[in-house]
N, C-alpha and C positions, 0 to 999 in steps of 0.2 A: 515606631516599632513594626506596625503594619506592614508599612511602605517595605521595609526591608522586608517581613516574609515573602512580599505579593516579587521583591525584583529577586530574592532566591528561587523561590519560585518558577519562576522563570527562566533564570539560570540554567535551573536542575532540568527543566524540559528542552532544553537548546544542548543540553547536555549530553543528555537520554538520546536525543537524536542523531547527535554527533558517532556518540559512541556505537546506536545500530548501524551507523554507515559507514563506519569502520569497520566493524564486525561483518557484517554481508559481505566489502569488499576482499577483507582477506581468507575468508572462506571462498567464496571464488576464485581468489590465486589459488587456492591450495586444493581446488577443484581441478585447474587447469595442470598442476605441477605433475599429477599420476600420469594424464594421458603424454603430456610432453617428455614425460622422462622414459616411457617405456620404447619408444623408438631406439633411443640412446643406448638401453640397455641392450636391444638388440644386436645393435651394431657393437658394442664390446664381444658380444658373445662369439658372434661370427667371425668376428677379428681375432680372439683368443684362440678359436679353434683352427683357424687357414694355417695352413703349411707350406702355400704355393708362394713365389715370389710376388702373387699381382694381389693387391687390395679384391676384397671379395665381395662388396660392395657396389664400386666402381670400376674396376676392373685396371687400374692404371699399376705400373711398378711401384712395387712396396717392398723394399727391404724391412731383413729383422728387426733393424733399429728403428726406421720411420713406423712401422707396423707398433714398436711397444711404445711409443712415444705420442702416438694415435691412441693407444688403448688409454695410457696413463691422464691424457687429454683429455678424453670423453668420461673416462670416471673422475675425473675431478667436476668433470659439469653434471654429473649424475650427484656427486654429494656435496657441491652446493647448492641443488635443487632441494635435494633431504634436509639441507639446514635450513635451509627458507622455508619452507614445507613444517619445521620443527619451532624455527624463529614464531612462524603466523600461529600456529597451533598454542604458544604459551601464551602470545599477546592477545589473545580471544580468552583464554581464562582469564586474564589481567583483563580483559574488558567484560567479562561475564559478571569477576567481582565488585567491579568498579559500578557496575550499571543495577548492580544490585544494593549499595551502597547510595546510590543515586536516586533509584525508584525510594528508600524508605524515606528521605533528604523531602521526595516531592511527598509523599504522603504525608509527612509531618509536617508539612508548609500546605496545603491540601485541609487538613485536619483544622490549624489555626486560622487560618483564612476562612473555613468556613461558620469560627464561630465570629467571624470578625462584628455581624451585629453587637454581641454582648459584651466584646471586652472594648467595645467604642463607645458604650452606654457605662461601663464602667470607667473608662475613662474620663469621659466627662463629670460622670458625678463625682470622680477623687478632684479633677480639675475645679469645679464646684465647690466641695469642703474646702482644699486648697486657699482658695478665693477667701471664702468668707473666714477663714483662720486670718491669712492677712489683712483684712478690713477691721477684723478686731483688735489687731493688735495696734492697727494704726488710725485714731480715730478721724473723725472730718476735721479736727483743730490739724493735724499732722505732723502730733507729735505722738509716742507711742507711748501705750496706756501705764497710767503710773509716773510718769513724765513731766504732764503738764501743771505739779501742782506749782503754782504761782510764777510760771513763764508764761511768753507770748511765742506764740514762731514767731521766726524770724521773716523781719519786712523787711523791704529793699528802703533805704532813706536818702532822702533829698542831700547833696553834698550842696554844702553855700557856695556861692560862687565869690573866686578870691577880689578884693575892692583892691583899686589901685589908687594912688594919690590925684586928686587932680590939682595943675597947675594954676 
């Protein structure tokens, strides 16, 4: 029973650590998704307001229709930066709960493991009682108490060996 707390245990710490490095990780993306998306919004804004036929931007020919086909282009990469942005932000609660779920997991394995002198010492003395229940019940004749009046255990016996006619 030990054995198992000490490799939960263990578990929960391989666990614990898993999940801080997941967590760091997508807080870093979701570090990185602010500065990367406000470029983008830039360039909507600029592109919403031109009037002229050239991309205002770049400077190249830009019709009305390439122009709204451009804007509708870059706001879609602007909100699926807000979904991933949105996506890492729930999975970090999911991992907040999860790692707190986890920490009580190792405290409580933590806690039993460090009484493990005494319930090793109880163990063996149940192992002990154990012991000596079955020795009484089964005395050195090896038959069990109450049993033996007027039997023998059983011996192995000599088979005769078969005679054959001689000629």
């Amino acid at each position: 029973m030990l054995d198992a707390r000490e490799s939960a245990r263990d578990q929960a710490r391989v666990r614990k650590q898993a999940l801080a490095e997941e967590a760091a990780s997508l807080r870093g993306r979701n570090e990185q998704l602010g500065p990367e998306t406000g470029p983008i919004k830039e360039r909507v804004a600029t592109l919403e307001k031109a009037t002229q036929p050239q991309c205002p931007t770049c400077g190249q020919t830009l019709s009305e229709k390439d122009r709204k086909r451009l804007v509708a282009q870059l706001n879609a990469e602007v909100e699926a930066r807000r979904n991933q942005y949105r996506a890492n932000a729930a999975r970090l609660r999911a991992i907040a709960d999860e790692s707190a779920q986890v920490e009580q997991d190792l405290n409580a394995a933590e806690v039993d493991l460090r009484q493990r002198p005494a319930l090793q010492k109880r163990e063996a003395e149940w192992l002990a009682l154990s012991l000596a229940r079955k020795r009484r019940k089964l005395p050195s004749s090896g038959w069990p108490s109450g049993v033996t009046s007027g039997r023998q255990p059983c011996r192995p016996t000599r088979r005769a060996r078969p005679s054959y006619p001689s000629n």
